[in-house]
C-alpha positions in Angstrom: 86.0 101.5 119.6 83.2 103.2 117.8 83.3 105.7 115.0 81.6 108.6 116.7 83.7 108.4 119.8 86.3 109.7 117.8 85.0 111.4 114.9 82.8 114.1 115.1 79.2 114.5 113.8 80.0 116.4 110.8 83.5 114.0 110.4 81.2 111.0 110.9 78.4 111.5 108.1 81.2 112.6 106.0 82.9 109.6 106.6 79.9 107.8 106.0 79.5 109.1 102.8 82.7 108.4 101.4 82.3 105.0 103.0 79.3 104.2 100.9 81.1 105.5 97.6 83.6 103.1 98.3 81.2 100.3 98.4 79.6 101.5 95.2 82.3 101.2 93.8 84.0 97.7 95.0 79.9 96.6 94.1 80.6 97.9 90.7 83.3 95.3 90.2 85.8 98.1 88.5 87.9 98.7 91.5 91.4 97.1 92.0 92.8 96.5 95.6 95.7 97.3 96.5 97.2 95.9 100.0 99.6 96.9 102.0 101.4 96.1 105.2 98.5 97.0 107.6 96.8 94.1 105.6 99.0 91.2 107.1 100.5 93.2 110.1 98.8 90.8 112.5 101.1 87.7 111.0 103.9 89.8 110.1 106.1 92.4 111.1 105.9 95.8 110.9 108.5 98.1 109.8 110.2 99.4 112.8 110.0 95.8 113.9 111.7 94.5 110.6 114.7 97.3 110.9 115.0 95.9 114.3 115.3 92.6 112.9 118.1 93.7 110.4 119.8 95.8 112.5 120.6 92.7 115.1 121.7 90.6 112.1 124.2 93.6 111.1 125.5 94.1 114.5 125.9 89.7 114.8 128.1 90.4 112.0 130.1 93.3 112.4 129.4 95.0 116.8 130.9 98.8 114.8 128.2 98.7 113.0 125.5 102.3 113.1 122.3 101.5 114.5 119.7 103.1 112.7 119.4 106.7 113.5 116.4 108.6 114.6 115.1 110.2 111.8 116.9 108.1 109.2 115.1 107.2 106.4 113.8 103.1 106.3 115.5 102.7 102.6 118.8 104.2 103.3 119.3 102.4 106.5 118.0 98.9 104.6 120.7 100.0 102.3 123.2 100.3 104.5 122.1 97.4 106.3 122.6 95.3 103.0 125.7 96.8 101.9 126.8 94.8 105.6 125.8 92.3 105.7 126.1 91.0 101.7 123.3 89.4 99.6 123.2 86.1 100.9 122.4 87.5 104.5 120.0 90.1 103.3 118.1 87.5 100.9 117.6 84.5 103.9 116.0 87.6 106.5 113.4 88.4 104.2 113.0 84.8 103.6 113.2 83.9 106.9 110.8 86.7 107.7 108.2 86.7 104.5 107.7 83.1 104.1 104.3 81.4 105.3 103.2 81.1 108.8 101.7 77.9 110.2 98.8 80.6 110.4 98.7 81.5 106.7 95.9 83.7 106.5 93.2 85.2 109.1 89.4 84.7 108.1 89.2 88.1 107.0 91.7 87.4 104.6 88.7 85.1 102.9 86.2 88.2 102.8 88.8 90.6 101.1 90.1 88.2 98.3 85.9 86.9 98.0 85.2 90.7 97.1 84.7 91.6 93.4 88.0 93.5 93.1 88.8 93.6 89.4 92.1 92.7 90.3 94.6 92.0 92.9 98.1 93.8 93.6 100.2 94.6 96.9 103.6 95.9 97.7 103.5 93.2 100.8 106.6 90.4 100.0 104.2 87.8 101.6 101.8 85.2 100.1 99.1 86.0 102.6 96.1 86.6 100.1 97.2 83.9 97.7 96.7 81.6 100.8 93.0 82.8 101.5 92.8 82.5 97.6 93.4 79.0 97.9 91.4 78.0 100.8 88.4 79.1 98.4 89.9 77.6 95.6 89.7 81.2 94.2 93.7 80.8 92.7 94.9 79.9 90.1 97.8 76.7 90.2 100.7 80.0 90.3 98.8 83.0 91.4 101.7 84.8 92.4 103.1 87.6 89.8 106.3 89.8 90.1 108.7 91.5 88.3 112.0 90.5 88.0 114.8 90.4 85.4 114.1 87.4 84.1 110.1 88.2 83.6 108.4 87.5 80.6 106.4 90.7 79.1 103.4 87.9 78.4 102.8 87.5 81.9 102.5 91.2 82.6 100.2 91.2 79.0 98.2 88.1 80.3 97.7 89.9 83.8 96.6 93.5 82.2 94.2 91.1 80.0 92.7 89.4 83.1 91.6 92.9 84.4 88.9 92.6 81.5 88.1 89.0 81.9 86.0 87.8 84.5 86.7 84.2 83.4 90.5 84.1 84.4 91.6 83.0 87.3 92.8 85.7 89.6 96.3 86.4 90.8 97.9 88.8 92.7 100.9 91.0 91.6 103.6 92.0 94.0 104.6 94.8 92.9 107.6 95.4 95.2 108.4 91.4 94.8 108.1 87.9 96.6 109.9 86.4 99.4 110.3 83.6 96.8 112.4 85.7 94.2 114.8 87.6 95.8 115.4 89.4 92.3 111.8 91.0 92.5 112.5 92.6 95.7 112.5 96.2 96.6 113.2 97.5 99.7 116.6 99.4 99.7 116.8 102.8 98.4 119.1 101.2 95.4 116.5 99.0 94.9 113.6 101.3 94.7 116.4 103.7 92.4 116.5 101.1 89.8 113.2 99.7 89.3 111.8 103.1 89.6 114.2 104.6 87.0 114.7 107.6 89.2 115.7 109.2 92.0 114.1 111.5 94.5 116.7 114.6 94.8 116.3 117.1 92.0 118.6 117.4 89.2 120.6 120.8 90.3 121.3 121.2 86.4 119.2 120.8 83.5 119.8 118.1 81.1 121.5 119.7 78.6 123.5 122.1 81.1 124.5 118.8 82.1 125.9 116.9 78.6 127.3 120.5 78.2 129.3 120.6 81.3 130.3 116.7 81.4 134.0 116.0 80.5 133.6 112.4 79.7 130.6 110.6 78.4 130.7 106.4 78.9 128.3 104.0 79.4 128.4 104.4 83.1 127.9 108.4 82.7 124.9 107.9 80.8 123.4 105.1 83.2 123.6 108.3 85.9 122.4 110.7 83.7 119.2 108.1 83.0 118.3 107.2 86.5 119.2 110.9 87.6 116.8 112.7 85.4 114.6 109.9 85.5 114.5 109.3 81.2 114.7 105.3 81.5 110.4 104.3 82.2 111.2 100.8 83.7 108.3 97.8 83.8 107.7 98.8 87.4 107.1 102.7 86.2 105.4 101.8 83.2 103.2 99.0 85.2 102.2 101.1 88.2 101.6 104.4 86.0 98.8 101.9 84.0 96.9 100.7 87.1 96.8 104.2 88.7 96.4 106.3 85.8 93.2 103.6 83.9 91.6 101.7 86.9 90.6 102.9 90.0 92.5 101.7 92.7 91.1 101.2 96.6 93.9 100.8 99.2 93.7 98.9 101.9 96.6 99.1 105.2 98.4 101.2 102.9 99.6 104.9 104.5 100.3 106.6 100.9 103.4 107.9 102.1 106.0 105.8 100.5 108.0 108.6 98.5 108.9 106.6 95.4 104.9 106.1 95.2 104.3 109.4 96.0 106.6 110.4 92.9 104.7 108.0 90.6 101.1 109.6 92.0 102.6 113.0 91.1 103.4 112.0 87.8 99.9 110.5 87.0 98.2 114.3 88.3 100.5 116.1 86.2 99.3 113.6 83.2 95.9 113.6 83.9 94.4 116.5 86.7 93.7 114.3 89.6 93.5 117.3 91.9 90.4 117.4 94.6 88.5 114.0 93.0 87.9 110.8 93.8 89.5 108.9 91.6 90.8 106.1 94.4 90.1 105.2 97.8 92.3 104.9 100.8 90.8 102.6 104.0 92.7 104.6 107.0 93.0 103.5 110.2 92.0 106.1 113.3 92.2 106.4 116.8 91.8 109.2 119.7 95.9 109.5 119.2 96.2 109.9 115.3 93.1 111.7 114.4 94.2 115.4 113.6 97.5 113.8 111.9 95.4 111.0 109.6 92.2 114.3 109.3 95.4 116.6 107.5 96.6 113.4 105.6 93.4 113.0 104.0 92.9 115.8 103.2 96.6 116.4 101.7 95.7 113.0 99.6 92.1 114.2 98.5 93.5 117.5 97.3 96.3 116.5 95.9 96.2 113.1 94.2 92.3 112.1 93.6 92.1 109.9 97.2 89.4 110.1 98.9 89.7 108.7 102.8 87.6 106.1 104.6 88.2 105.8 107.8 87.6 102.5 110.5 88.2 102.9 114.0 90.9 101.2 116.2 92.8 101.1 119.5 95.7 99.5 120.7 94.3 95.9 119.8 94.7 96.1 116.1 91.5 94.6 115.6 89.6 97.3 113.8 90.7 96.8 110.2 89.3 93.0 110.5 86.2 94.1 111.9 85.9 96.7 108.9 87.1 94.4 105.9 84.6 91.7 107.6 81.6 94.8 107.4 82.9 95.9 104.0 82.8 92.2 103.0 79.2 91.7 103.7 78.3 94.9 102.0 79.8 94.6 98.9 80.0 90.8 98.1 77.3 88.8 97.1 77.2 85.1 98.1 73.9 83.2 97.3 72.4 80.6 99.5 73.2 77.0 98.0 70.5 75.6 96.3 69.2 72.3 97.1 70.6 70.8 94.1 73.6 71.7 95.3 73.6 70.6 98.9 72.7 66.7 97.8 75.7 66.5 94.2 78.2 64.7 95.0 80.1 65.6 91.5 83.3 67.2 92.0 83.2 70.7 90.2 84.8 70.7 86.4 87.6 73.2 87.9 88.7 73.0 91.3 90.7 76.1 90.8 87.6 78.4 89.9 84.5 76.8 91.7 84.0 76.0 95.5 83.5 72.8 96.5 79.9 71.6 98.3 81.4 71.9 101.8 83.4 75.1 100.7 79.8 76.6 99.3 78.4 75.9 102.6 81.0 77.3 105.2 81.6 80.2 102.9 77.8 81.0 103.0 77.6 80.6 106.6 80.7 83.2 106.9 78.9 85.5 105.4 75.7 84.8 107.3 77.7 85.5 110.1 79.5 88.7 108.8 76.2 89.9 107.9 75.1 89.8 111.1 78.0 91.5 112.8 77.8 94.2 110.2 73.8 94.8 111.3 74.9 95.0 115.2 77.6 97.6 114.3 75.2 99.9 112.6 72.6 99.4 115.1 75.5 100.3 117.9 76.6 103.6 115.6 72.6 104.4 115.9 
């Protein structure tokens, strides 16, 4: 599926245009990536298919049990579904579902974590990237971060740090947790509630119409009143606010319609006028179906919170996004041929966690020989 048989020719070259911006900018080596879902959907699964998944294991458990309802939103019917079905339950699904594949990673996977992304996050549970990461030897020995109770504030400090260090070895933060900490988790709306430190619904009194109208004030009262007018900023709030208010972020199979995000973009434009700029990028997918929908999201996100739009083509094969990240790859990364030197040492490098291997040198050149290539023959077919 080509670009101009959807767009049109004024939709196209604008596309274009924000398309090279965003490789300007992932060139510039200031950009940080964050993934979401659409980035592993081909080995994991989505989220109508994972509220499938936990809607069977509620009904196993208790047949009365309300399926979700049409219109029902994901977090309060996750909550639901946890309040079920208990923790243990709820902690072995997203194990059961998170956890790696036999099929850890898909070659693309290589060309988006070989990009010189200043840093690494995702909201994904999974350890997809970290895999690619270390097929390249591009990880470090735990390159996994998240946020949990029992989270040292160093490792937050050391990963803010790496940001500015080109020497470290990368690492990806989940910011919404890992399969492999069920503390670090969030996916029900209590979840989101208190790692946020806020809720969505609007305070119907003001905080001191509030303490004035409040016949007993406990500890538990003023937990409420903290998460209700939003006064407690959290590691998650504090963390996210950073990266979207100081770096510029480029997001990639994320839709920029999860509300708690949403609330923390907000928050950032009221701090610091993101209206109608180009502060981040958003990689969208579009098809003949979703075009006048995704056209008025972008240009809801554009005006609203600084995010500018690129936009790949797709049908019902879910293919386009690798064919893109593969294009974007060869654009933006810059792999030099191995030198002769190189092809005849046999000395192991110093650290196998930062430097390729010969043979690693070699087949990684050669991919992006061969991404190269592809991304010549789909300019040449958009001529």
């Amino acid at each position: 599926m080509e670009e101009k048989t959807i767009l049109t020719g004024s939709e196209f070259s604008t596309n274009e245009t924000n398309k090279s911006k965003l490789t300007n900018l992932i060139k510039s080596g200031e950009a940080i990536l964050m993934a979401g879902a659409g980035v592993t959907a081909n080995l994991y699964c989505t989220w109508p298919q994972l509220v499938t998944k936990f809607e069977k294991r509620a009904l196993q458990l208790d047949h009365t049990f309300l399926p979700h309802q049409p219109g029902e939103d994901f977090l309060a019917f996750f909550e639901r579904v946890k309040a079920k079905i208990g923790r243990d339950h709820y902690e072995g699904l997203i194990h059961e579902e998170f956890n790696d594949r036999d099929e850890a990673y898909e070659e693309f996977h290589k060309v988006i974590v070989n990009m010189p992304f200043k840093g690494f996050t995702t909201t994904n549970y999974d350890h997809v990237l970290e895999n690619a990461m270390f097929s390249m030897s591009k990880g470090s020995s735990s390159p996994t971060l998240f946020i949990d109770e029992s989270i040292n504030k160093k490792v937050i400090l050391q990963f803010l740090k790496s940001l500015n260090d080109n020497t470290s070895a990368r690492k990806v933060l989940h910011l919404h947790g890992s399969y492999t900490a069920p503390g670090s988790i969030i996916l029900t709306e209590g979840e989101y509630q208190t790692k946020y430190g806020f809720v969505l619904s609007a305070a119907e009194l003001t905080l001191l119409e509030e303490l004035r109208t409040a016949t007993v004030i406990d500890q538990a009262y003023l937990e409420n009143i903290k998460l209700r007018f939003g006064l407690e900023w959290t590691m998650h709030r504090k963390l996210l606010w950073a990266i979207l208010a100081t770096r510029r972020v480029v997001f990639m199979g994320f839709s920029v319609t999860d509300p708690y995000f949403i609330r923390m973009l907000k928050t950032v434009r009221e701090d610091l006028n993101t209206y109608n700029d180009d502060v981040h990028f958003a990689i969208m997918r579009i098809t003949q179906e979703n075009k006048a929908t995704e056209l008025e999201h972008a240009e809801m996100l554009k005006f609203q919170y600084g995010i500018e739009t690129v936009f790949y083509p797709d049908d019902k094969s879910y293919t386009g996004f690798g064919r893109f990240a593969t294009a974007l790859g060869a654009e933006t990364t810059v792999f030099p041929e191995p030198g002769p030197e190189s092809k005849v040492s046999t000395e192991p490098p110093r650290t196998a966690e930062k430097h390729p291997t010969v043979n690693q040198t070699q087949s990684i050149s050669h991919f992006f020989q061969k991404a190269t290539a592809i991304n010549k023959r789909i300019r040449n077919e958009d001529q």
